[in-house]
MIFI-112456 format. One line per field, with one value per residue (C-alpha): residue in one letter; residue number from 0; x, y, z. Coordinates in nm, 3 decimals, decimal comma, always signed. Each point is the difference from the previous one (the first is absolute). Example, Ala and Ser with C-alpha at 12.3 -4.5 7.8 and 13.67 -1.06 7.14 Angstrom:
// MIFI-112456
rest	c(A	S)
nr	c(0	1)
xx	c(+1,230	+0,137)
yy	c(-0,450	+0,344)
zz	c(+0,780	-0,066)
This chain:
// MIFI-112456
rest	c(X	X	X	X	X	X	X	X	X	X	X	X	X	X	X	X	X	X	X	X	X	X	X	X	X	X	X	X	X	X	X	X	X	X	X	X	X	X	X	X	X	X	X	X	X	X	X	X	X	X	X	X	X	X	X	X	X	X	X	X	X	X	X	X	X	X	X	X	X	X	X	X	X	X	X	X	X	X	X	X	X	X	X	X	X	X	X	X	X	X	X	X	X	X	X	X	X	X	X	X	X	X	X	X	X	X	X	X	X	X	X	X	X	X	X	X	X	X	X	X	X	X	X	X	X	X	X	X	X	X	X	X	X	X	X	X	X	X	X	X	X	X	X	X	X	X	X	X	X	X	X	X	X	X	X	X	X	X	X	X	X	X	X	X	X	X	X	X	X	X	X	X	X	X	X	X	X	X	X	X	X	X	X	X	X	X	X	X	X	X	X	X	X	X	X	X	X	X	X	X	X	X	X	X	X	X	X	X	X	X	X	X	X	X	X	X	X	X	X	X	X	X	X	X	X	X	X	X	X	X	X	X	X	X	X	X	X	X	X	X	X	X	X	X	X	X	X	X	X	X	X	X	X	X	X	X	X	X	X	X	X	X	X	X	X	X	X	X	X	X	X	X	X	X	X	X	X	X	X	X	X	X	X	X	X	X	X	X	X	X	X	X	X	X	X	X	X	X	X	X	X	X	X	X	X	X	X	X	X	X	X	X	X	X	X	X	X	X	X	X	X	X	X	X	X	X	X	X	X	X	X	X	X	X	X	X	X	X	X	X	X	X	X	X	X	X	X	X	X	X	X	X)
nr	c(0	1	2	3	4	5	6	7	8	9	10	11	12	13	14	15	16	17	18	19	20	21	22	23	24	25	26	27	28	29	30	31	32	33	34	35	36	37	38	39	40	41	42	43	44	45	46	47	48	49	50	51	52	53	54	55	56	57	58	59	60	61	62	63	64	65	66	67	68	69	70	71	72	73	74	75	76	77	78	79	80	81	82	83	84	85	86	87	88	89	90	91	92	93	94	95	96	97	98	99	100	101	102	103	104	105	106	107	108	109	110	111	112	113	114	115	116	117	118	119	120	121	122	123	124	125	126	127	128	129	130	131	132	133	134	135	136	137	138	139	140	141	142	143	144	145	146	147	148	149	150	151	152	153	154	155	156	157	158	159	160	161	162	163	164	165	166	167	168	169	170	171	172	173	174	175	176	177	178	179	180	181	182	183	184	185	186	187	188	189	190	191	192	193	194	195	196	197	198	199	200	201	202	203	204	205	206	207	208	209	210	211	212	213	214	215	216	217	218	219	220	221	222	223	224	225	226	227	228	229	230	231	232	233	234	235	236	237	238	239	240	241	242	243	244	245	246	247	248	249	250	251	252	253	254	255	256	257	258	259	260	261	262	263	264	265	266	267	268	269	270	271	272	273	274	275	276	277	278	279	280	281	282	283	284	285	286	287	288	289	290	291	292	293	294	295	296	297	298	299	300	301	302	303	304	305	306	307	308	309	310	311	312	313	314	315	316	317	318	319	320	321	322	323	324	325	326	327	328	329	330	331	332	333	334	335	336	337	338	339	340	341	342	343	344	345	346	347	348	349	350	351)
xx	c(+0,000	+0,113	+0,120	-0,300	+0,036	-0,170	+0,146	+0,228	+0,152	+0,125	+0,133	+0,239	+0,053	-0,119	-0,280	-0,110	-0,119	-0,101	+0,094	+0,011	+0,346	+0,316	+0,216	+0,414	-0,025	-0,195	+0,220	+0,312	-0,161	-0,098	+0,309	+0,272	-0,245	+0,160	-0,267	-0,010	+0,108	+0,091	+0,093	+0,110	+0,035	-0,011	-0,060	-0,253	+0,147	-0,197	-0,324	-0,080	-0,090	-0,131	-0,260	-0,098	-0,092	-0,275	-0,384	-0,157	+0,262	-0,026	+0,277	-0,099	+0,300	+0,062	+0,223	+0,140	+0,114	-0,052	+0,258	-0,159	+0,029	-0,184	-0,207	-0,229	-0,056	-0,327	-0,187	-0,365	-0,085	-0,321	+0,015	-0,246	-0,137	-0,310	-0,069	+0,007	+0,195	+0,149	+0,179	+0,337	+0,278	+0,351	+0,277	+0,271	+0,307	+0,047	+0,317	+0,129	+0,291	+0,340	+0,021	-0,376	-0,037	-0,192	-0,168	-0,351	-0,034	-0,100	-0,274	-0,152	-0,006	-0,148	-0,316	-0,090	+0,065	-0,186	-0,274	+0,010	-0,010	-0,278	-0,184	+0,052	+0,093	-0,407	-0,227	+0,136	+0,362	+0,338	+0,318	+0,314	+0,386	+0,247	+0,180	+0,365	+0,035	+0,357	-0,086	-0,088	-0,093	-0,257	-0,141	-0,026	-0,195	-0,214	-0,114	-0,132	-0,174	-0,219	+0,002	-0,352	+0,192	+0,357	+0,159	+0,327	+0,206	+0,362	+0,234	+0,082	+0,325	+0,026	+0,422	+0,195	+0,387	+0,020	-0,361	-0,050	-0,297	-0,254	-0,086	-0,359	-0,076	-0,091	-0,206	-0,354	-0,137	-0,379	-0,216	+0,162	-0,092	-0,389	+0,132	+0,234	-0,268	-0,209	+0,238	+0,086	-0,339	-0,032	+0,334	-0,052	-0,404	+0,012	+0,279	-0,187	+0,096	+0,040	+0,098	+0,142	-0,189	+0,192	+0,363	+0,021	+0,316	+0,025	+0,298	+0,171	-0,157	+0,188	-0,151	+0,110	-0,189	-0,006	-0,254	-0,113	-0,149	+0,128	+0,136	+0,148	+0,054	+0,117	+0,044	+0,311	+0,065	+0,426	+0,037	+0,358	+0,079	+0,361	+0,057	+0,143	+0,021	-0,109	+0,003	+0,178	+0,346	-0,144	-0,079	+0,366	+0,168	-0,275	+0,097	+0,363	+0,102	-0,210	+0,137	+0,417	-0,065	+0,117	-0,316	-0,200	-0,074	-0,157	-0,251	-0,166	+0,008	-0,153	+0,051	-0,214	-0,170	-0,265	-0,298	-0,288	-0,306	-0,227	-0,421	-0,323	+0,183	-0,171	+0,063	-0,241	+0,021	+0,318	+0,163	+0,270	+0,259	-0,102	-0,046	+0,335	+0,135	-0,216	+0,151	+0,398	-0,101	-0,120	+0,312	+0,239	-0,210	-0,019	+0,425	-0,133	+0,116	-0,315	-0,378	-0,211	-0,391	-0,192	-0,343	-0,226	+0,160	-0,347	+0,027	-0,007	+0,226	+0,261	+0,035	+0,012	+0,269	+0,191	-0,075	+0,144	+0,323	+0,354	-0,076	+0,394	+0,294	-0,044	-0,398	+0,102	+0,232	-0,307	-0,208	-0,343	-0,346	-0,262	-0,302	-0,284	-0,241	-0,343	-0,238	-0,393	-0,297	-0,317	+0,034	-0,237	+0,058	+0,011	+0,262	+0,235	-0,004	+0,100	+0,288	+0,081	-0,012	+0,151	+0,284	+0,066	+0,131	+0,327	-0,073	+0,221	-0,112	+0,109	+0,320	+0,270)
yy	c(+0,000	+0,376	+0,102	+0,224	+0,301	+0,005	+0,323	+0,296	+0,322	+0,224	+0,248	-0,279	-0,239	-0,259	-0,316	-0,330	-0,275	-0,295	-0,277	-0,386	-0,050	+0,129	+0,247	-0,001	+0,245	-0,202	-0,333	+0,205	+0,146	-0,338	-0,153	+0,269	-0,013	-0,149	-0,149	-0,038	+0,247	-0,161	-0,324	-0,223	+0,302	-0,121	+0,061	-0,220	-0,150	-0,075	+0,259	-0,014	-0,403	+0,078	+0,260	-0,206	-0,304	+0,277	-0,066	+0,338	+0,256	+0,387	+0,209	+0,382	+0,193	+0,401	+0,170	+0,359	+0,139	-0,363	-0,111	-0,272	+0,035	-0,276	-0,293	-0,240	-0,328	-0,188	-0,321	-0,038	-0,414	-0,159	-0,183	-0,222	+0,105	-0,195	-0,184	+0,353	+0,102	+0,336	+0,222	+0,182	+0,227	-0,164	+0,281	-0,116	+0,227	+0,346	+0,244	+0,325	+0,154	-0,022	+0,403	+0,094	-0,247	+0,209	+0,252	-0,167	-0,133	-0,356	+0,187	+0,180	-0,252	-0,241	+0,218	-0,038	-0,368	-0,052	+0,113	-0,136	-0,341	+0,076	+0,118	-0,342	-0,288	-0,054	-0,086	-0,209	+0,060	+0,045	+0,143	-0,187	+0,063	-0,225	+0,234	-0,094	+0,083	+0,121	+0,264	+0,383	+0,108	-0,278	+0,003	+0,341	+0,029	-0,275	+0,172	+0,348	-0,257	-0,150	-0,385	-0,181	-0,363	-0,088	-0,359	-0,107	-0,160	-0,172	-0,045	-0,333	-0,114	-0,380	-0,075	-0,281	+0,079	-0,281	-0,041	-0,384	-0,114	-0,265	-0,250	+0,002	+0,399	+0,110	+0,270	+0,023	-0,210	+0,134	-0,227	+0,025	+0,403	-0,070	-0,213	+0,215	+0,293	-0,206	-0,058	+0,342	+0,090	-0,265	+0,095	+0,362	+0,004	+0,173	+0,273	+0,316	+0,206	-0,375	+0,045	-0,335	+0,009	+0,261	+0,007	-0,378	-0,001	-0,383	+0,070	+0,148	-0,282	-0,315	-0,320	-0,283	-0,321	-0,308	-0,319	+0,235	+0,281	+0,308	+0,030	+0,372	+0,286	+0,314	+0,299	+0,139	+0,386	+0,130	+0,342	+0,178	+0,252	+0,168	+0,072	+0,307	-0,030	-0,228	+0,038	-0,097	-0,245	-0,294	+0,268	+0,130	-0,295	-0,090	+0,308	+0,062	-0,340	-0,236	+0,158	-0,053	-0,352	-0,205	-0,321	+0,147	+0,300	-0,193	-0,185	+0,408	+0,303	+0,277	+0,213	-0,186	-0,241	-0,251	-0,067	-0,236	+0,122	-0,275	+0,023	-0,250	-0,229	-0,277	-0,192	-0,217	-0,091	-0,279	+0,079	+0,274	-0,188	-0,087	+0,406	+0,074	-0,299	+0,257	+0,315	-0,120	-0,127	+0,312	+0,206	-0,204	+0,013	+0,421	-0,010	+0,133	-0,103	+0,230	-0,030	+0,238	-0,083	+0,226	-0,133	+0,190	-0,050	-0,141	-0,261	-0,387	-0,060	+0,208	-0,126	-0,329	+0,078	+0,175	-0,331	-0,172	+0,167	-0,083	+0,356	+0,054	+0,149	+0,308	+0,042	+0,234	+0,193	+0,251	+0,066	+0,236	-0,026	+0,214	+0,131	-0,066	+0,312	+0,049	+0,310	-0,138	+0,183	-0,062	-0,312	-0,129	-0,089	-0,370	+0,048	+0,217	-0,245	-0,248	+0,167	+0,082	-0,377	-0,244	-0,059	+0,190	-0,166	+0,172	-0,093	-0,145	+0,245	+0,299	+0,164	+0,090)
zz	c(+0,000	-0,059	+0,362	+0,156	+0,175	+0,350	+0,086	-0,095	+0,135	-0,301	+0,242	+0,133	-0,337	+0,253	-0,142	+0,135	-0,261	-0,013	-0,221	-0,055	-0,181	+0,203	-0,183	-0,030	+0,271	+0,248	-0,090	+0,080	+0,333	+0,094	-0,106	+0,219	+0,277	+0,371	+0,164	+0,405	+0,265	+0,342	-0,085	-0,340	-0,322	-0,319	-0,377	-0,172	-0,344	-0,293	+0,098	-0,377	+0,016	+0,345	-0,133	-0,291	+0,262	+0,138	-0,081	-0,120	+0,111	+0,044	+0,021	+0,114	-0,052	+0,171	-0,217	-0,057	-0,343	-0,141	+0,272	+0,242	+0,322	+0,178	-0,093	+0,150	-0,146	+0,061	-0,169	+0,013	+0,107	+0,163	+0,308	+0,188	+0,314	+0,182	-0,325	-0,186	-0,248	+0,052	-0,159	+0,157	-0,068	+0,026	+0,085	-0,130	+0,024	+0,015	-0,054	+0,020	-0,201	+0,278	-0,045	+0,025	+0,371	+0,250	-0,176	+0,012	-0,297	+0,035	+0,270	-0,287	-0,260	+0,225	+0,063	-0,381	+0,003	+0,326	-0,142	-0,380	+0,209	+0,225	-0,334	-0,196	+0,212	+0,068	+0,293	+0,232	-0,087	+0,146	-0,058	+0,137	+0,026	+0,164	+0,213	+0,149	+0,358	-0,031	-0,271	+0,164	-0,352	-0,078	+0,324	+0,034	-0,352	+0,129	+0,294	-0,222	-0,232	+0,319	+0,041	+0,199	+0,045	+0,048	+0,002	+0,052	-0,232	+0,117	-0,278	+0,040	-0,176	-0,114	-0,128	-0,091	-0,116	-0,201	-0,093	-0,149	-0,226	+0,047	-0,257	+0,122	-0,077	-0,312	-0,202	-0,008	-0,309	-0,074	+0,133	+0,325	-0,017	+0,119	+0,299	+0,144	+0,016	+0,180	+0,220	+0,046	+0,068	+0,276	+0,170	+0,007	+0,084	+0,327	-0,188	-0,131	-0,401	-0,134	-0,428	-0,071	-0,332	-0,140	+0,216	-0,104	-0,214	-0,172	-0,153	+0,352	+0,208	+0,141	+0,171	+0,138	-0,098	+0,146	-0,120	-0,229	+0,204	+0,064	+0,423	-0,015	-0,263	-0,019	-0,287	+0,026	-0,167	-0,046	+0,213	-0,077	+0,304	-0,015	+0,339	+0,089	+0,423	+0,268	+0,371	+0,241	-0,004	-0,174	-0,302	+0,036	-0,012	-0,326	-0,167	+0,019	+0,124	-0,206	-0,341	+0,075	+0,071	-0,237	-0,079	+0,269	-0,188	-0,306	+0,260	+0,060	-0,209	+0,117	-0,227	-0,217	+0,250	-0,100	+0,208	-0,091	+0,118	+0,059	-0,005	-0,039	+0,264	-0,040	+0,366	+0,130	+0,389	+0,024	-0,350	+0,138	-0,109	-0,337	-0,075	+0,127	-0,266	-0,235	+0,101	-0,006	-0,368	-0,065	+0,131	-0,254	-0,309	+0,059	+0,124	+0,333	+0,347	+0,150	+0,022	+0,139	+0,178	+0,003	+0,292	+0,257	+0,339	+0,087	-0,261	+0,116	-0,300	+0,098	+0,345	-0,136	-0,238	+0,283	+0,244	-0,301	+0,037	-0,218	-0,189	-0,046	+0,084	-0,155	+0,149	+0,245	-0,223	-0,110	+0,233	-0,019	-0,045	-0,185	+0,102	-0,250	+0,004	-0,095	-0,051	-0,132	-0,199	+0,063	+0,216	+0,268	+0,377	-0,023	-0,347	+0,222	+0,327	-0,225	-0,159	+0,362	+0,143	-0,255	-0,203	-0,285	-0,291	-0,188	-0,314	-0,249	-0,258	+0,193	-0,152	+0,259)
Protein backbone atom coordinates (compact mmCIF):
# COMPACT_ATOMS: atom_id res chain seq x y z
CA UNK A 1 0.00 0.00 0.00
CA UNK A 2 1.13 3.76 -0.59
CA UNK A 3 2.33 4.78 3.03
CA UNK A 4 -0.67 7.02 4.59
CA UNK A 5 -0.31 10.03 6.34
CA UNK A 6 -2.01 10.08 9.84
CA UNK A 7 -0.55 13.31 10.70
CA UNK A 8 1.73 16.27 9.75
CA UNK A 9 3.25 19.49 11.10
CA UNK A 10 4.50 21.73 8.09
CA UNK A 11 5.83 24.21 10.51
CA UNK A 12 8.22 21.42 11.84
CA UNK A 13 8.75 19.03 8.47
CA UNK A 14 7.56 16.44 11.00
CA UNK A 15 4.76 13.28 9.58
CA UNK A 16 3.66 9.98 10.93
CA UNK A 17 2.47 7.23 8.32
CA UNK A 18 1.46 4.28 8.19
CA UNK A 19 2.40 1.51 5.98
CA UNK A 20 2.51 -2.35 5.43
CA UNK A 21 5.97 -2.85 3.62
CA UNK A 22 9.13 -1.56 5.65
CA UNK A 23 11.29 0.91 3.82
CA UNK A 24 15.43 0.90 3.52
CA UNK A 25 15.18 3.35 6.23
CA UNK A 26 13.23 1.33 8.71
CA UNK A 27 15.43 -2.00 7.81
CA UNK A 28 18.55 0.05 8.61
CA UNK A 29 16.94 1.51 11.94
CA UNK A 30 15.96 -1.87 12.88
CA UNK A 31 19.05 -3.40 11.82
CA UNK A 32 21.77 -0.71 14.01
CA UNK A 33 19.32 -0.84 16.78
CA UNK A 34 20.92 -2.33 20.49
CA UNK A 35 18.25 -3.82 22.13
CA UNK A 36 18.15 -4.20 26.18
CA UNK A 37 19.23 -1.73 28.83
CA UNK A 38 20.14 -3.34 32.25
CA UNK A 39 21.07 -6.58 31.40
CA UNK A 40 22.17 -8.81 28.00
CA UNK A 41 22.52 -5.79 24.78
CA UNK A 42 22.41 -7.00 21.59
CA UNK A 43 21.81 -6.39 17.82
CA UNK A 44 19.28 -8.59 16.10
CA UNK A 45 20.75 -10.09 12.66
CA UNK A 46 18.78 -10.84 9.73
CA UNK A 47 15.54 -8.25 10.71
CA UNK A 48 14.74 -8.39 6.94
CA UNK A 49 13.84 -12.42 7.10
CA UNK A 50 12.53 -11.64 10.55
CA UNK A 51 9.93 -9.04 9.22
CA UNK A 52 8.95 -11.10 6.31
CA UNK A 53 8.03 -14.14 8.93
CA UNK A 54 5.28 -11.37 10.31
CA UNK A 55 1.44 -12.03 9.50
CA UNK A 56 -0.13 -8.65 8.30
CA UNK A 57 2.49 -6.09 9.41
CA UNK A 58 2.23 -2.22 9.85
CA UNK A 59 5.00 -0.13 10.06
CA UNK A 60 4.01 3.69 11.20
CA UNK A 61 7.01 5.62 10.68
CA UNK A 62 7.63 9.63 12.39
CA UNK A 63 9.86 11.33 10.22
CA UNK A 64 11.26 14.92 9.65
CA UNK A 65 12.40 16.31 6.22
CA UNK A 66 11.88 12.68 4.81
CA UNK A 67 14.46 11.57 7.53
CA UNK A 68 12.87 8.85 9.95
CA UNK A 69 13.16 9.20 13.17
CA UNK A 70 11.32 6.44 14.95
CA UNK A 71 9.25 3.51 14.02
CA UNK A 72 6.96 1.11 15.52
CA UNK A 73 6.40 -2.17 14.06
CA UNK A 74 3.13 -4.05 14.67
CA UNK A 75 1.26 -7.26 12.98
CA UNK A 76 -2.39 -7.64 13.11
CA UNK A 77 -3.24 -11.78 14.18
CA UNK A 78 -6.45 -13.37 15.81
CA UNK A 79 -6.30 -15.20 18.89
CA UNK A 80 -8.76 -17.42 20.77
CA UNK A 81 -10.13 -16.37 23.91
CA UNK A 82 -13.23 -18.32 25.73
CA UNK A 83 -13.92 -20.16 22.48
CA UNK A 84 -13.85 -16.63 20.62
CA UNK A 85 -11.90 -15.61 18.14
CA UNK A 86 -10.41 -12.25 18.66
CA UNK A 87 -8.62 -10.03 17.07
CA UNK A 88 -5.25 -8.21 18.64
CA UNK A 89 -2.47 -5.94 17.96
CA UNK A 90 1.04 -7.58 18.22
CA UNK A 91 3.81 -4.77 19.07
CA UNK A 92 6.52 -5.93 17.77
CA UNK A 93 9.59 -3.66 18.01
CA UNK A 94 10.06 -0.20 18.16
CA UNK A 95 13.23 2.24 17.62
CA UNK A 96 14.52 5.49 17.82
CA UNK A 97 17.43 7.03 15.81
CA UNK A 98 20.83 6.81 18.59
CA UNK A 99 21.04 10.84 18.14
CA UNK A 100 17.28 11.78 18.39
CA UNK A 101 16.91 9.31 22.10
CA UNK A 102 14.99 11.40 24.60
CA UNK A 103 13.31 13.92 22.84
CA UNK A 104 9.80 12.25 22.96
CA UNK A 105 9.46 10.92 19.99
CA UNK A 106 8.46 7.36 20.34
CA UNK A 107 5.72 9.23 23.04
CA UNK A 108 4.20 11.03 20.17
CA UNK A 109 4.14 8.51 17.57
CA UNK A 110 2.66 6.10 19.82
CA UNK A 111 -0.50 8.28 20.45
CA UNK A 112 -1.40 7.90 16.64
CA UNK A 113 -0.75 4.22 16.67
CA UNK A 114 -2.61 3.70 19.93
CA UNK A 115 -5.35 4.83 18.51
CA UNK A 116 -5.25 3.47 14.71
CA UNK A 117 -5.35 0.06 16.80
CA UNK A 118 -8.13 0.82 19.05
CA UNK A 119 -9.97 2.00 15.71
CA UNK A 120 -9.45 -1.42 13.75
CA UNK A 121 -8.52 -4.30 15.87
CA UNK A 122 -12.59 -4.84 16.55
CA UNK A 123 -14.86 -5.70 19.48
CA UNK A 124 -13.50 -7.79 21.80
CA UNK A 125 -9.88 -7.19 20.93
CA UNK A 126 -6.50 -6.74 22.39
CA UNK A 127 -3.32 -5.31 21.81
CA UNK A 128 -0.18 -7.18 23.18
CA UNK A 129 3.68 -6.55 23.44
CA UNK A 130 6.15 -8.80 25.08
CA UNK A 131 7.95 -6.46 27.21
CA UNK A 132 11.60 -7.40 28.70
CA UNK A 133 11.95 -6.57 32.28
CA UNK A 134 15.52 -5.36 31.97
CA UNK A 135 14.66 -2.72 29.26
CA UNK A 136 13.78 1.11 30.90
CA UNK A 137 12.85 2.19 27.38
CA UNK A 138 10.28 -0.59 26.60
CA UNK A 139 8.87 -0.56 29.84
CA UNK A 140 8.61 2.85 30.18
CA UNK A 141 6.66 3.14 26.66
CA UNK A 142 4.52 0.39 27.95
CA UNK A 143 3.38 2.11 30.89
CA UNK A 144 2.06 5.59 28.67
CA UNK A 145 0.32 3.02 26.35
CA UNK A 146 -1.87 1.52 29.54
CA UNK A 147 -1.85 -2.33 29.95
CA UNK A 148 -5.37 -4.14 31.94
CA UNK A 149 -3.45 -7.77 32.39
CA UNK A 150 0.12 -8.65 32.87
CA UNK A 151 1.71 -12.24 32.89
CA UNK A 152 4.98 -13.31 33.41
CA UNK A 153 7.04 -14.91 31.09
CA UNK A 154 10.66 -16.63 32.26
CA UNK A 155 13.00 -17.08 29.48
CA UNK A 156 13.82 -20.41 29.88
CA UNK A 157 17.07 -21.55 28.12
CA UNK A 158 17.33 -25.35 26.98
CA UNK A 159 21.55 -26.10 25.70
CA UNK A 160 23.50 -28.91 24.79
CA UNK A 161 27.37 -28.12 23.63
CA UNK A 162 27.57 -30.93 21.62
CA UNK A 163 23.96 -31.34 20.69
CA UNK A 164 23.46 -35.18 19.20
CA UNK A 165 20.49 -36.32 16.94
CA UNK A 166 17.95 -38.97 17.41
CA UNK A 167 17.09 -41.47 14.84
CA UNK A 168 13.50 -41.45 16.06
CA UNK A 169 12.74 -37.46 15.29
CA UNK A 170 11.83 -36.36 12.17
CA UNK A 171 9.77 -33.66 10.15
CA UNK A 172 6.23 -33.43 10.07
CA UNK A 173 4.86 -35.53 6.98
CA UNK A 174 1.07 -34.19 6.24
CA UNK A 175 -1.09 -36.46 7.57
CA UNK A 176 0.53 -36.21 10.82
CA UNK A 177 -0.39 -32.18 10.65
CA UNK A 178 -4.28 -32.88 11.84
CA UNK A 179 -2.96 -35.01 14.83
CA UNK A 180 -0.62 -32.86 16.27
CA UNK A 181 -3.30 -29.93 16.43
CA UNK A 182 -5.39 -31.99 18.23
CA UNK A 183 -3.01 -32.57 20.43
CA UNK A 184 -2.15 -29.15 20.89
CA UNK A 185 -5.54 -28.25 21.57
CA UNK A 186 -5.86 -30.90 24.33
CA UNK A 187 -2.52 -29.95 26.03
CA UNK A 188 -3.04 -26.33 26.10
CA UNK A 189 -7.08 -26.29 26.94
CA UNK A 190 -6.96 -24.56 30.21
CA UNK A 191 -4.17 -21.83 28.33
CA UNK A 192 -6.04 -18.67 27.02
CA UNK A 193 -5.08 -16.61 23.01
CA UNK A 194 -4.68 -20.36 21.67
CA UNK A 195 -3.70 -19.91 17.39
CA UNK A 196 -2.28 -23.26 16.68
CA UNK A 197 -4.17 -23.17 13.36
CA UNK A 198 -2.25 -20.56 11.96
CA UNK A 199 1.38 -20.49 14.12
CA UNK A 200 1.59 -24.27 13.08
CA UNK A 201 4.75 -24.28 10.94
CA UNK A 202 5.00 -28.11 9.22
CA UNK A 203 7.98 -27.41 7.69
CA UNK A 204 9.69 -25.93 11.21
CA UNK A 205 8.12 -28.75 13.29
CA UNK A 206 10.00 -31.90 14.70
CA UNK A 207 8.49 -35.10 16.41
CA UNK A 208 9.59 -37.93 17.79
CA UNK A 209 7.70 -41.14 16.81
CA UNK A 210 7.64 -44.22 18.27
CA UNK A 211 5.10 -47.41 17.07
CA UNK A 212 3.97 -45.06 14.78
CA UNK A 213 2.48 -42.25 16.82
CA UNK A 214 3.76 -39.17 17.46
CA UNK A 215 5.12 -38.87 21.69
CA UNK A 216 6.60 -35.15 21.54
CA UNK A 217 7.14 -32.29 18.91
CA UNK A 218 8.31 -29.15 18.72
CA UNK A 219 8.75 -26.16 15.85
CA UNK A 220 11.86 -24.77 16.11
CA UNK A 221 12.51 -20.91 14.44
CA UNK A 222 16.77 -19.61 13.98
CA UNK A 223 17.14 -16.19 16.11
CA UNK A 224 20.72 -14.41 15.34
CA UNK A 225 21.51 -11.89 18.38
CA UNK A 226 25.12 -10.21 18.23
CA UNK A 227 25.69 -9.49 21.62
CA UNK A 228 27.12 -6.42 22.51
CA UNK A 229 27.33 -6.72 26.74
CA UNK A 230 26.24 -9.00 29.42
CA UNK A 231 26.27 -8.62 33.13
CA UNK A 232 28.05 -9.59 35.54
CA UNK A 233 31.51 -12.04 35.50
CA UNK A 234 30.07 -14.98 33.76
CA UNK A 235 29.28 -12.30 30.74
CA UNK A 236 32.94 -11.00 31.10
CA UNK A 237 34.62 -13.95 30.98
CA UNK A 238 31.87 -14.85 27.72
CA UNK A 239 32.84 -11.77 26.05
CA UNK A 240 36.47 -11.15 26.24
CA UNK A 241 37.49 -14.55 27.48
CA UNK A 242 35.39 -16.91 25.42
CA UNK A 243 36.76 -15.33 22.01
CA UNK A 244 40.93 -15.86 22.76
CA UNK A 245 40.28 -19.38 23.47
CA UNK A 246 41.45 -21.43 21.10
CA UNK A 247 38.29 -24.64 20.31
CA UNK A 248 36.29 -23.17 23.00
CA UNK A 249 35.55 -20.17 21.12
CA UNK A 250 33.98 -22.10 18.06
CA UNK A 251 31.47 -23.95 20.66
CA UNK A 252 29.81 -19.87 21.26
CA UNK A 253 29.89 -16.84 19.17
CA UNK A 254 28.36 -14.07 20.34
CA UNK A 255 28.87 -11.94 18.07
CA UNK A 256 26.73 -13.80 15.90
CA UNK A 257 25.03 -16.21 18.40
CA UNK A 258 22.38 -18.72 17.40
CA UNK A 259 19.40 -19.39 19.48
CA UNK A 260 16.52 -21.75 18.57
CA UNK A 261 13.46 -20.53 19.75
CA UNK A 262 11.19 -23.28 20.34
CA UNK A 263 6.98 -23.05 20.29
CA UNK A 264 3.75 -25.55 19.90
CA UNK A 265 5.58 -27.84 22.54
CA UNK A 266 3.87 -30.61 22.14
CA UNK A 267 4.50 -32.53 25.80
CA UNK A 268 2.09 -34.70 27.10
CA UNK A 269 2.30 -35.61 30.99
CA UNK A 270 5.48 -38.40 31.23
CA UNK A 271 7.11 -37.61 27.73
CA UNK A 272 9.81 -34.87 29.11
CA UNK A 273 12.40 -36.75 28.02
CA UNK A 274 11.38 -37.62 24.65
CA UNK A 275 10.92 -33.56 23.90
CA UNK A 276 14.27 -32.82 25.17
CA UNK A 277 15.62 -35.81 22.51
CA UNK A 278 13.46 -33.24 20.16
CA UNK A 279 14.97 -30.09 21.17
CA UNK A 280 18.95 -31.29 21.11
CA UNK A 281 17.94 -32.56 17.43
CA UNK A 282 16.74 -29.44 16.78
CA UNK A 283 19.86 -27.38 18.09
CA UNK A 284 22.25 -29.42 15.55
CA UNK A 285 20.15 -29.29 12.46
CA UNK A 286 19.96 -25.08 13.05
CA UNK A 287 24.21 -25.18 14.29
CA UNK A 288 22.88 -23.85 17.62
CA UNK A 289 24.04 -24.88 21.09
CA UNK A 290 20.89 -22.58 22.59
CA UNK A 291 17.11 -22.88 22.81
CA UNK A 292 15.00 -20.50 24.20
CA UNK A 293 11.09 -21.33 25.98
CA UNK A 294 9.17 -19.07 26.01
CA UNK A 295 5.74 -20.40 28.93
CA UNK A 296 3.48 -18.50 31.50
CA UNK A 297 5.08 -19.00 34.89
CA UNK A 298 1.61 -20.41 35.76
CA UNK A 299 1.88 -23.02 33.15
CA UNK A 300 1.81 -26.89 34.31
CA UNK A 301 4.07 -27.49 31.31
CA UNK A 302 6.68 -25.41 32.29
CA UNK A 303 7.03 -26.67 35.74
CA UNK A 304 7.15 -29.96 34.38
CA UNK A 305 9.84 -29.18 32.00
CA UNK A 306 11.75 -27.43 34.83
CA UNK A 307 11.00 -30.74 37.27
CA UNK A 308 12.44 -32.46 34.26
CA UNK A 309 15.67 -30.79 34.63
CA UNK A 310 19.21 -31.62 32.45
CA UNK A 311 18.45 -28.06 30.56
CA UNK A 312 22.39 -27.52 30.10
CA UNK A 313 25.33 -26.03 30.94
CA UNK A 314 24.89 -22.95 29.39
CA UNK A 315 20.91 -22.53 30.88
CA UNK A 316 21.93 -20.19 33.33
CA UNK A 317 24.25 -18.26 31.10
CA UNK A 318 21.18 -15.75 30.00
CA UNK A 319 19.10 -15.09 32.33
CA UNK A 320 15.67 -12.73 32.14
CA UNK A 321 12.21 -12.99 31.69
CA UNK A 322 9.59 -10.85 29.84
CA UNK A 323 6.57 -9.54 30.86
CA UNK A 324 3.73 -10.20 28.36
CA UNK A 325 1.32 -7.08 28.40
CA UNK A 326 -2.11 -6.59 27.45
CA UNK A 327 -4.49 -3.49 26.94
CA UNK A 328 -8.42 -4.87 25.62
CA UNK A 329 -11.39 -3.04 23.63
CA UNK A 330 -14.56 -3.66 24.26
CA UNK A 331 -14.22 -6.78 26.42
CA UNK A 332 -16.59 -8.07 29.10
CA UNK A 333 -16.01 -8.96 32.87
CA UNK A 334 -15.90 -12.66 32.64
CA UNK A 335 -13.28 -12.18 29.17
CA UNK A 336 -10.93 -10.01 31.39
CA UNK A 337 -10.97 -12.46 34.66
CA UNK A 338 -9.97 -14.94 32.41
CA UNK A 339 -7.09 -13.27 30.82
CA UNK A 340 -6.28 -12.45 34.44
CA UNK A 341 -6.40 -16.22 35.87
CA UNK A 342 -4.89 -18.66 33.32
CA UNK A 343 -2.05 -19.25 31.29
CA UNK A 344 -1.39 -17.35 28.44
CA UNK A 345 -0.08 -19.01 25.53
CA UNK A 346 3.19 -17.29 23.65
CA UNK A 347 2.46 -18.22 20.51
CA UNK A 348 4.67 -19.67 18.02
CA UNK A 349 3.55 -17.22 15.44
CA UNK A 350 4.64 -14.23 17.37
CA UNK A 351 7.84 -12.59 15.85
CA UNK A 352 10.54 -11.69 18.44
Amino acid sequence: MTPETLWADPDTGRMITHSDRPSEQTIALLEGTVWGSRATRYRILGIADKLARLRDPSYFILSEQDRELCVFVLDFCHKRLMEQNCGAWHFVMTATVPNRQNEGLAGLLIEHVRAHCVATVGKPGFGYAYVESSTEFSLKLSEQIGYTVEAAIPLTLFSRLNPRPDPAVAGLCPENVNPVLRGLETLYADHELTDFGTALRPDEYLALHQNGRIVAGAQAELLRWSVQAMPGVAGKLLLDVLPHLPGVNRLLDLRDLRIVRFGNLLVPEGSEDALFRVLETALLQHRARIGLIMLDQRSELLQRILDHGRLGLLSGALKGSAKLQIDVVGMNAPMLAHLANHPLLVSAGDVF
